[in-house]
N, CA and C atoms as an extended XYZ file, in Angstrom:
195
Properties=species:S:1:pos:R:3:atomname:S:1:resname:S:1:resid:I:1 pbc="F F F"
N         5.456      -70.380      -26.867 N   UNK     1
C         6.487      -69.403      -26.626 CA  UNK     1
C         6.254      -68.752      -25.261 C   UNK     1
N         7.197      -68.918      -24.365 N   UNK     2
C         6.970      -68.071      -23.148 CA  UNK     2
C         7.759      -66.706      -23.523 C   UNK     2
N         6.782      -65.483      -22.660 N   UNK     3
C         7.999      -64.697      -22.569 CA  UNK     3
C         8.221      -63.874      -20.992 C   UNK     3
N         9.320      -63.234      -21.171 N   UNK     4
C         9.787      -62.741      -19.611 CA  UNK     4
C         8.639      -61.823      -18.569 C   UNK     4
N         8.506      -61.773      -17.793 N   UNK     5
C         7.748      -60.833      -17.037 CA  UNK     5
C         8.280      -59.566      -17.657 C   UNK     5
N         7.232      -58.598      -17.623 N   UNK     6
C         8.278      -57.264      -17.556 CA  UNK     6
C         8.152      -56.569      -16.101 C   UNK     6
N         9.443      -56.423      -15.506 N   UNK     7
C         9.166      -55.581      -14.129 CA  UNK     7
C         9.291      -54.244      -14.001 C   UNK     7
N         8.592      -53.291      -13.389 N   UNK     8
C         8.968      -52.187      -13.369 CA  UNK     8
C         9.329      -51.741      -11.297 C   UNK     8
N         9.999      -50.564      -11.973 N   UNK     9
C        10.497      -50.564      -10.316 CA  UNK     9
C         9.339      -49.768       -9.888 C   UNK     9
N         8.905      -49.437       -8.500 N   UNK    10
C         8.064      -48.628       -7.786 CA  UNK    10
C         8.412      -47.244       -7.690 C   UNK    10
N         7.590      -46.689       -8.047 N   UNK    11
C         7.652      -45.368       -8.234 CA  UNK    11
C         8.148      -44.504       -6.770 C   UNK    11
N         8.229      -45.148       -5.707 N   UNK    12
C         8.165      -44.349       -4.160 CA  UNK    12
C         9.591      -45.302       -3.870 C   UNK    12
N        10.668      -46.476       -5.280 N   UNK    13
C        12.334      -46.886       -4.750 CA  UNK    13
C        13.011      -45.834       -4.930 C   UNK    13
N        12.311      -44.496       -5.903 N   UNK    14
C        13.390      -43.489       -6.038 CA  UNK    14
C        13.220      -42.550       -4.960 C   UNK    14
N        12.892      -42.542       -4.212 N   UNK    15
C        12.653      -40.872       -3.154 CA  UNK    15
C        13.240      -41.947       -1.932 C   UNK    15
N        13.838      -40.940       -1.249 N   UNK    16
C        14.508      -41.433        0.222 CA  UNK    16
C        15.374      -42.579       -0.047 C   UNK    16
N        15.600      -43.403        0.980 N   UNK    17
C        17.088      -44.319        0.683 CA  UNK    17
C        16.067      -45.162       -0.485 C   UNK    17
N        17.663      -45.735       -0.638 N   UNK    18
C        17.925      -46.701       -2.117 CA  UNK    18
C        17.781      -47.633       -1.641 C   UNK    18
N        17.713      -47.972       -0.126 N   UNK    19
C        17.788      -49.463        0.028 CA  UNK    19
C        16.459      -50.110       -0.054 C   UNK    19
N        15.749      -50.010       -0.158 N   UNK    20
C        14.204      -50.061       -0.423 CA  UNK    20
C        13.233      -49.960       -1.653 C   UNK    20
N        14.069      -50.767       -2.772 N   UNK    21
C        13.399      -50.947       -3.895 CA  UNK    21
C        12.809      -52.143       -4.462 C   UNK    21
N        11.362      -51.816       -4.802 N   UNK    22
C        10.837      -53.017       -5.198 CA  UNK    22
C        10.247      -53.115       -6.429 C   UNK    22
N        10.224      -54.301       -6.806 N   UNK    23
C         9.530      -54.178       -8.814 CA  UNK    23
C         8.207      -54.867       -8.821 C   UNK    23
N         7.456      -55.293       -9.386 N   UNK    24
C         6.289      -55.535       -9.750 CA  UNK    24
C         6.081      -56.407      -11.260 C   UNK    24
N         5.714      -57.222      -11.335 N   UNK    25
C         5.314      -57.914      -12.441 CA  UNK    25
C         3.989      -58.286      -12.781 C   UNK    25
N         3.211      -58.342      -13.677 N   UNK    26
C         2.421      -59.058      -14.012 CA  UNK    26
C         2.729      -60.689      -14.307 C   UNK    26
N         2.528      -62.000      -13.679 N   UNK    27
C         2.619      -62.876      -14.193 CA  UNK    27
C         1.420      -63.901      -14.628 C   UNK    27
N         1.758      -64.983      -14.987 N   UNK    28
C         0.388      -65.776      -15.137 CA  UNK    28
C        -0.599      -65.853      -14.646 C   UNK    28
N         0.323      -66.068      -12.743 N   UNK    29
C        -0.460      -66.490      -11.719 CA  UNK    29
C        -0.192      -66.079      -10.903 C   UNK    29
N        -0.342      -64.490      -11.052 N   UNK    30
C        -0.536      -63.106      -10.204 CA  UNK    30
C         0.645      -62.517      -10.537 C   UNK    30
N         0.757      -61.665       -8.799 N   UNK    31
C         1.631      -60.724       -8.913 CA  UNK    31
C         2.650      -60.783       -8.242 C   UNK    31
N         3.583      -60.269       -9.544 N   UNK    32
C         5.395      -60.596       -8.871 CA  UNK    32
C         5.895      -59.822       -8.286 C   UNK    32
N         7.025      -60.102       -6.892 N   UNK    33
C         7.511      -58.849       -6.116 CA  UNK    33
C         8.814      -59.419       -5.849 C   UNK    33
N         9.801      -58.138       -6.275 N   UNK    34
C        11.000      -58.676       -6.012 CA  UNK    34
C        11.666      -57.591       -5.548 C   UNK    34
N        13.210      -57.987       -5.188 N   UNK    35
C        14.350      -57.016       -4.433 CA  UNK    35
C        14.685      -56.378       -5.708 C   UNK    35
N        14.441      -55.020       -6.655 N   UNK    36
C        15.173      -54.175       -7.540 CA  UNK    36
C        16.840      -54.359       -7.556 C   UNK    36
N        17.503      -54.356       -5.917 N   UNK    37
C        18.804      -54.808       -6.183 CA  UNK    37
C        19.238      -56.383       -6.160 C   UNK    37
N        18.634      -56.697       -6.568 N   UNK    38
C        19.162      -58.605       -6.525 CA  UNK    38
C        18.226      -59.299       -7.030 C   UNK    38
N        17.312      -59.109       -8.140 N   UNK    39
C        16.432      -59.565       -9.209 CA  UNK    39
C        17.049      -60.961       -9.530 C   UNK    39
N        17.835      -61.565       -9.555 N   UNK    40
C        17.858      -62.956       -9.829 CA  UNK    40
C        17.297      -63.560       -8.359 C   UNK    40
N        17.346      -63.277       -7.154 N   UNK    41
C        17.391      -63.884       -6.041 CA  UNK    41
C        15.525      -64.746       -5.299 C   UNK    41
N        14.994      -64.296       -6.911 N   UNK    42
C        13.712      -65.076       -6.942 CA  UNK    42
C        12.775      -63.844       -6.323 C   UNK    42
N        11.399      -64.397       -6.485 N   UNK    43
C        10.159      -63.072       -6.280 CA  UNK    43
C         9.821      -63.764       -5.480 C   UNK    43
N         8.773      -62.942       -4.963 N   UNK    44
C         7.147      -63.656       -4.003 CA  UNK    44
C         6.296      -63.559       -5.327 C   UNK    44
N         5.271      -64.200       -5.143 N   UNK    45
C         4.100      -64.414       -6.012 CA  UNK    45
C         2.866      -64.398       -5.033 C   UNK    45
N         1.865      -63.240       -5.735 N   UNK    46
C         0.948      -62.953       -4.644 CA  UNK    46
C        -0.301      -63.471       -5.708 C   UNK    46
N        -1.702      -63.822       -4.945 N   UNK    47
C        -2.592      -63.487       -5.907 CA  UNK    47
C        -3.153      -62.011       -5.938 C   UNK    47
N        -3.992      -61.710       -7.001 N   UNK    48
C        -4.554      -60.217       -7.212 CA  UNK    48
C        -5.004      -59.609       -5.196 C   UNK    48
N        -5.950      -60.936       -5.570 N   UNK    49
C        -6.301      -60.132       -3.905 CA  UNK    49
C        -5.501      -60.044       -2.802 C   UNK    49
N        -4.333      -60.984       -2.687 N   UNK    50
C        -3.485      -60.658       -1.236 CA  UNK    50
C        -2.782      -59.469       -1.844 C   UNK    50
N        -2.448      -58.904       -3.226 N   UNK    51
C        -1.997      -57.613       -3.512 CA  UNK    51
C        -2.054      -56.688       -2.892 C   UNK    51
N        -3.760      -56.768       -3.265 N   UNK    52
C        -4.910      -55.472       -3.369 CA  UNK    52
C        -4.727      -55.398       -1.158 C   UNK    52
N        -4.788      -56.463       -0.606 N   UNK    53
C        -4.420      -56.418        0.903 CA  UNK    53
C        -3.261      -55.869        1.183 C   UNK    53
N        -2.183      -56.318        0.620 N   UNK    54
C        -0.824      -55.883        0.925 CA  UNK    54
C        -0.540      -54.471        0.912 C   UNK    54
N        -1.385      -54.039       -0.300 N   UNK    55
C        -0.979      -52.407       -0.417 CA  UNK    55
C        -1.940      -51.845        0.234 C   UNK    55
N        -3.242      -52.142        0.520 N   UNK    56
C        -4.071      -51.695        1.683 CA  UNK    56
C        -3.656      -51.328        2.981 C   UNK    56
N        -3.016      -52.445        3.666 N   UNK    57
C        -2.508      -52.742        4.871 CA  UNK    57
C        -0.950      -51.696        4.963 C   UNK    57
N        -0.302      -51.540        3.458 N   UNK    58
C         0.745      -50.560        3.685 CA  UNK    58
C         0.487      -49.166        3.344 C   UNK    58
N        -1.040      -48.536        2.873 N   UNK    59
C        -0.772      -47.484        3.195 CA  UNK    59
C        -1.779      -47.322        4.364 C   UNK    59
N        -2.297      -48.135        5.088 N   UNK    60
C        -2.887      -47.376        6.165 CA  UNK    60
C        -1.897      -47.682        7.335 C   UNK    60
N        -0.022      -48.239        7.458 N   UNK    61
C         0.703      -48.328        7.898 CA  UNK    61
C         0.422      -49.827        9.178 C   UNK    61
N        -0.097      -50.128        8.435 N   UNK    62
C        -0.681      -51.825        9.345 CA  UNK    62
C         0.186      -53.173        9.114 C   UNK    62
N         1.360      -52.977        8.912 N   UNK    63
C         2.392      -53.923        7.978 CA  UNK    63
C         3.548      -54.753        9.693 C   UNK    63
N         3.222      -55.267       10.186 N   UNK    64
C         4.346      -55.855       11.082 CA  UNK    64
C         5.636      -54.689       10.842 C   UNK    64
N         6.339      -54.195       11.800 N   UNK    65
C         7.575      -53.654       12.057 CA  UNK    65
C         8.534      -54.524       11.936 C   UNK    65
């Protein structure tokens, strides 16, 4: 039996614009990231550790412009 990811949205899509929402999943084989407004339009799939980088790198504001 498979079942669905569950996504939740990011706690920092509700403050300031709307256009900037993202969800989060736990999946098999890591972690899911998708557009909150267009959730069918497919995720990224990260492993744990490029996560744990990704959100590193975005709060010390080190993310490509």
């Amino acid at each position: 039996m498979t079942t669905s990811p569950v996504w939740r949205k990011s706690s920092r899509s509700t403050q300031g614009t709307s256009e900037q929402c993202v969800e989060l999943a736990q999946l098999p084989n890591g972690i899911g990231l998708r557009d909150s407004k267009a959730p069918d339009t497919g995720h990224l799939t990260l492993t744990p550790e490029a996560f744990t980088t990704l959100l590193t790198q975005a709060k010390r504001d080190e993310l490509p412009h």
